[in-house]
N, C-alpha and C positions, 0 to 999 in steps of 0.2 A: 473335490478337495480345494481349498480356498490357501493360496499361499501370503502372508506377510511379510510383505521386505519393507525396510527404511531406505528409502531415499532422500539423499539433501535434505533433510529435515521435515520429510513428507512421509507419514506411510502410504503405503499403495500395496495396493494385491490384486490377484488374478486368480480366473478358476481354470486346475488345470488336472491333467490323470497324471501327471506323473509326478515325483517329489521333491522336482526344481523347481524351481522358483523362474516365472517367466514376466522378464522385468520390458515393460512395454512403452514406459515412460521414465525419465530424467530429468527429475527439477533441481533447479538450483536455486538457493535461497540466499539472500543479504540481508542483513538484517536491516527490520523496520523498527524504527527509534519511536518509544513512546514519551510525547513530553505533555508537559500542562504550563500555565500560565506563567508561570517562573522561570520555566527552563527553554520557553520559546526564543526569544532572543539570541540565548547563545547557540541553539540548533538548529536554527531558521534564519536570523538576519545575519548572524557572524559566520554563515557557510558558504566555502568557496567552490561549491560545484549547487547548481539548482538542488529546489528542493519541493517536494508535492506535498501540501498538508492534508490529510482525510482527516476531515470532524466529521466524526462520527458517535453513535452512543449504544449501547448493548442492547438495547431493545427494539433498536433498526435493522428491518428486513432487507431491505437494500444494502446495509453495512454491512449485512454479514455476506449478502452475496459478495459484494465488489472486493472484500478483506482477500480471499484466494487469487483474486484477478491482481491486487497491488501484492501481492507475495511473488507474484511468478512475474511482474513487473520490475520487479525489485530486485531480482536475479537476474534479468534482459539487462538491466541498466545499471548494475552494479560499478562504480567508482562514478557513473557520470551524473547519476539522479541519486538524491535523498532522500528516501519516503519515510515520514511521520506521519504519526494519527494523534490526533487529540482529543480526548472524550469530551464531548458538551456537556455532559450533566456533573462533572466535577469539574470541568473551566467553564466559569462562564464570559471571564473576560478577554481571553483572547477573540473570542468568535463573537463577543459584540463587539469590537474594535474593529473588525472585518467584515459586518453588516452580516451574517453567517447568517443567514433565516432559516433554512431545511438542510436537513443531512438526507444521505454525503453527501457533503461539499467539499470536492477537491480543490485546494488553490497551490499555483504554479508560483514559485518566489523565487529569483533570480538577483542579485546583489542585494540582497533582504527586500526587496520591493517586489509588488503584487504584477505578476505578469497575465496573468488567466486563471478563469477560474471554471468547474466542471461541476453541473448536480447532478446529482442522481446515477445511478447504477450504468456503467457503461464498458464496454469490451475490453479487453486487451489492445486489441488492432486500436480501438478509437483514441485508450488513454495512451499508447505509441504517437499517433498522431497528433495529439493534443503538448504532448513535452517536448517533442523532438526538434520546434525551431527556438526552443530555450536551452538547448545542450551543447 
């Protein structure tokens, strides 16, 4: 028997014999802010705690992996980190402004200014490592 529970805005299940529900993980979620080329400025240069941008676009394999890894990022670093995503294939001028050549590209923005930047599909442990001397 396969049980269904919501957690923080994740479902999760487990298989189990009996008719509890046996809950084996606890995600916590924040929300991640979806913006496009008009609304970057005021969610990205006018924010007063850092902020990670993922461009990425729906038909990236790597984006879809790394999307779980900044979900459950986003809930570690809740009030102290920002996470946006911005689709490339409906912006395309934020991410030529940013030299953005392959997604994901994660970039790290700190008093609106480009502090670091990350390609490609990468851990939890890594992108911890990666924000934590902009926090």
């Amino acid at each position: 028997m396969y049980t269904f529970v919501a957690i923080g805005g994740k479902l999760r299940y487990s298989k189990n014999n009996t008719k509890k529900p046996i809950i084996k993980e606890m995600v916590t979620l924040a929300e991640i802010v979806k913006i496009s080329d008009s609304t970057f400025d005021s969610e990205v240069a006018a924010s007063d705690i850092p902020v990670l941008v993922d461009f990425w676009a729906e038909w990236c394999g790597p984006c879809k992996m790394i999307a779980p890894v900044l979900e459950q990022l986003s809930g570690e670093m809740d009030g102290k980190l920002k996470i946006c995503k911005l689709n490339v294939d409906e912006n395309s001028e934020t991410p030529g402004k940013y030299g953005v050549m392959s997604i994901p590209t994660l970039v790290i923005f700190k008093d609106g200014q480009e502090k670091d930047r990350i390609i490609g599909y990468h851990s939890l442990e890594e992108l911890k490592g990666a924000v934590e001397p902009y926090l």
